[in-house]
C-alpha positions as CSV (number, residue, x, y, z in Angstrom):
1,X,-42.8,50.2,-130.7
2,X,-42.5,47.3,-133.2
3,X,-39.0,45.6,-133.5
4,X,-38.0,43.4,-136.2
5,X,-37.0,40.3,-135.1
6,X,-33.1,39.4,-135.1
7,X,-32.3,37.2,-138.6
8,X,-29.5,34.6,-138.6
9,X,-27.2,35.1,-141.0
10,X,-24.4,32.6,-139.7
11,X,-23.2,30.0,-137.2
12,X,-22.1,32.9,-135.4
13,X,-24.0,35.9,-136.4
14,X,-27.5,37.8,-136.4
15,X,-28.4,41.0,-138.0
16,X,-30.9,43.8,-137.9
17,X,-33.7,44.5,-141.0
18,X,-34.2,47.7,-140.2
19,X,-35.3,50.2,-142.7
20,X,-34.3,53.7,-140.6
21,X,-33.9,52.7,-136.9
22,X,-33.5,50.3,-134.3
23,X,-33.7,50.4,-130.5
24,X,-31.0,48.5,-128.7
25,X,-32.7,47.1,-126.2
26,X,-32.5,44.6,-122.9
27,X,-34.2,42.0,-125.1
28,X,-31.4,41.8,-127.7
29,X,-29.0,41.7,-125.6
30,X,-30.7,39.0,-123.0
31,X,-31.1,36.9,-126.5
32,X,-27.3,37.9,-127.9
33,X,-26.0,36.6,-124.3
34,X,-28.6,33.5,-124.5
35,X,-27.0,33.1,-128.2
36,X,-22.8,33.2,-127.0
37,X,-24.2,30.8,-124.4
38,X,-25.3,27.8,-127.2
39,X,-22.4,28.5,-129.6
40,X,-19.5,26.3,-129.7
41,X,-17.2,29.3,-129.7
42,X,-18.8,31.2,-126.7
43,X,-19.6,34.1,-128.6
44,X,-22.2,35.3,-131.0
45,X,-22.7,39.0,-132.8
46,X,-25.5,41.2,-133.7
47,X,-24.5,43.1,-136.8
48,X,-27.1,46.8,-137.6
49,X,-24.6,47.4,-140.4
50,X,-26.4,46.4,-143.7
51,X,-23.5,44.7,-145.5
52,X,-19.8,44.1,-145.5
53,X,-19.1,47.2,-147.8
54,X,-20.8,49.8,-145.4
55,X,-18.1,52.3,-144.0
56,X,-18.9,52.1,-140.2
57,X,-19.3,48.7,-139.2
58,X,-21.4,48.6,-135.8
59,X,-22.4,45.1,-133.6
60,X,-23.3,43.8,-130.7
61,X,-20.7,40.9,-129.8
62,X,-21.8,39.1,-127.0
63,X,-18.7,36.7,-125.2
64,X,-19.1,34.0,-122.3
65,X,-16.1,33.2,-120.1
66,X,-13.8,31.2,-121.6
67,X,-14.4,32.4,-125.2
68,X,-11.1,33.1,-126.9
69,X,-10.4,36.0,-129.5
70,X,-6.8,35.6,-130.8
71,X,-4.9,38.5,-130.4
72,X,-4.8,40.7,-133.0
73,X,-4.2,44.1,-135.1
74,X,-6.2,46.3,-137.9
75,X,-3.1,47.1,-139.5
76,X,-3.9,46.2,-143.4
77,X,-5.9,48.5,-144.1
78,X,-5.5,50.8,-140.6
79,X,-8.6,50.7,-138.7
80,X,-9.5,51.4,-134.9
81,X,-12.0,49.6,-132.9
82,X,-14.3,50.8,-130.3
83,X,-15.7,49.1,-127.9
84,X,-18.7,50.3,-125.2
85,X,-19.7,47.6,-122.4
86,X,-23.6,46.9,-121.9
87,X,-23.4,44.4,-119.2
88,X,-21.0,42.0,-118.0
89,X,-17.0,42.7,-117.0
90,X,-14.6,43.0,-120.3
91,X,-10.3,42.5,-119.6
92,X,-8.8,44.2,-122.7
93,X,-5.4,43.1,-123.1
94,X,-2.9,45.3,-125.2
95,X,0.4,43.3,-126.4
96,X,4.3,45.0,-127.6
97,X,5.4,43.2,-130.6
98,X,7.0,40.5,-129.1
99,X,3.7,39.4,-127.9
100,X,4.2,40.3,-124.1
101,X,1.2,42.0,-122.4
102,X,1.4,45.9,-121.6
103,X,0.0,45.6,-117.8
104,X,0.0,49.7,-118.0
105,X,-2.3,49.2,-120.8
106,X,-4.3,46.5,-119.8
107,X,-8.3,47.9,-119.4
108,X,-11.1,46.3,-117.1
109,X,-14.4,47.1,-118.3
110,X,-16.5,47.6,-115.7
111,X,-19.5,49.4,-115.2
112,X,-19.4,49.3,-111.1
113,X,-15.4,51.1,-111.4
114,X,-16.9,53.7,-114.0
115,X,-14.8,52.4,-117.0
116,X,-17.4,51.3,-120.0
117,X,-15.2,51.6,-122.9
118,X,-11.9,51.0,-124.4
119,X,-10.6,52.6,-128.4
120,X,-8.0,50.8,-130.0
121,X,-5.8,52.5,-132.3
122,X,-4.8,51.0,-135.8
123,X,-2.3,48.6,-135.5
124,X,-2.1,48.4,-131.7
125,X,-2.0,44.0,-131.1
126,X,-4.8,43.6,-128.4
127,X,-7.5,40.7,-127.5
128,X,-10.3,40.9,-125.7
129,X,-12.2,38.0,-123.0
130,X,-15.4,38.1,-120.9
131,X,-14.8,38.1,-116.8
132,X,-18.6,37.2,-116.3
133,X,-21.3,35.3,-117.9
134,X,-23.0,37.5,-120.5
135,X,-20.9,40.0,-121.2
136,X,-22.5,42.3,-124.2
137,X,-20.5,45.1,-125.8
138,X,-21.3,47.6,-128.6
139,X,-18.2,47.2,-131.3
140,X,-17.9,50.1,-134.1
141,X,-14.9,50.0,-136.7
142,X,-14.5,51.3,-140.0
143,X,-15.9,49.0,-143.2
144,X,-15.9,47.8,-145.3
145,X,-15.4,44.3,-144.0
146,X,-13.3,42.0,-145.9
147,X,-12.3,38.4,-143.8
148,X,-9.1,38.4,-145.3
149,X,-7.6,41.7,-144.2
150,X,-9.9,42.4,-141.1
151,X,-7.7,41.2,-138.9
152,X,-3.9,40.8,-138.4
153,X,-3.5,37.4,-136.4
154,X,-0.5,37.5,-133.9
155,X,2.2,34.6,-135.3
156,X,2.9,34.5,-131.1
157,X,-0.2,33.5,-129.9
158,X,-2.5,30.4,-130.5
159,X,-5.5,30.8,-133.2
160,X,-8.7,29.9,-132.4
161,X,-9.7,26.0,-132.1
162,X,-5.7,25.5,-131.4
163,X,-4.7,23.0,-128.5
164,X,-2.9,25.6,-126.8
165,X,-5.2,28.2,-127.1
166,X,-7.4,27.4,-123.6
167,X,-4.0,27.1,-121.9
168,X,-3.3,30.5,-123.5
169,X,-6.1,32.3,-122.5
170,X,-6.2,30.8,-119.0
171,X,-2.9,32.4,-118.3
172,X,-3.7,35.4,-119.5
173,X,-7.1,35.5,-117.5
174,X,-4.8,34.6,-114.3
175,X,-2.5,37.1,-114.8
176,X,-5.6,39.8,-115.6
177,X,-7.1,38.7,-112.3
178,X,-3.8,39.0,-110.5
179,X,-3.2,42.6,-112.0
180,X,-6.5,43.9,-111.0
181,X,-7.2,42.5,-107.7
182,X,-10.1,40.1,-108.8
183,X,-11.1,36.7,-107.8
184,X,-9.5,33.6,-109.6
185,X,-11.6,31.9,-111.7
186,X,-12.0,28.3,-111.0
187,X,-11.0,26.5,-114.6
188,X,-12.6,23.9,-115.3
């Protein structure tokens, strides 16, 4: 089977040029990890959507440890995100509106414990961060994309590339660990 080769179309972002099919394979998502593992931001994605006006957005995202995704809502317009684990561990972390962490909702994805997947809601504040090296997930979320209403940023939490946000998301990761009876990561 012949499989077009990935094309960059960002810093932080490949896509698919297929016509009526591709196979998700081990190769794209060795190179997607191999990808998150160069970028500055520990992550890269794999889009098969063909543009930011299709309905059903669908990616690979690929996260290292340490990568930080700012928590978050798809409130404006209301969307839900799915999200299916290929490889790697994945702590989902669901927030109140104060900006505390639900434990009771907290989610390991895991493939060993028989959990591979997590849906979001619209409007439920949740961020998501990789437990081991190469963690690949399948995202799907309604389209069409638009940058500036995508995503809902939590005013309680750092943003990306903010000094406090690597304190931030250590804390969380501790706590995570804690909850679920994993190791502790040694921070470097």
């Amino acid at each position: 089977m012949n499989q077009p080769a990935p094309i960059r179309i960002s810093p932080v972002a490949t896509r698919s040029d297929h016509r009526s099919s591709v196979a998700i394979g081990s190769a794209l998502i060795v190179a997607k990890a191999a990808d998150a593992r160069r970028s500055p931001r520990k992550r890269d994605i794999h889009i098969f959507h063909t543009g930011d006006s299709d309905t059903l957005q669908r990616m690979l995202n690929a996260l290292q440890p340490a990568s930080y995704v700012t928590p978050h809502r798809h409130i404006d317009p209301p969307k839900s995100e799915s999200l299916i684990l290929l490889q790697g561990r994945l702590a989902c972390i669901q927030f109140d509106d104060h900006g505390r962490p639900d434990e009771a909702a907290s989610i390991l994805l895991d493939i060993d414990r028989g959990v591979i997947g997590v849906d979001y809601r619209p409007g439920v504040w949740h961020t998501i961060f990789a437990l081991e090296p190469d963690t690949v997930v399948f995202e799907v979320k309604p389209g069409p994309y638009d940058p500036s209403t995508d995503k809902g940023f939590a005013s309680w939490a750092p943003r990306e590339g903010d000094a406090e946000a690597s304190a931030y998301l250590m804390a969380l990761e501790d706590r995570f660990r804690t909850l679920w009876g994993l190791p502790r990561r040694p921070w470097v």
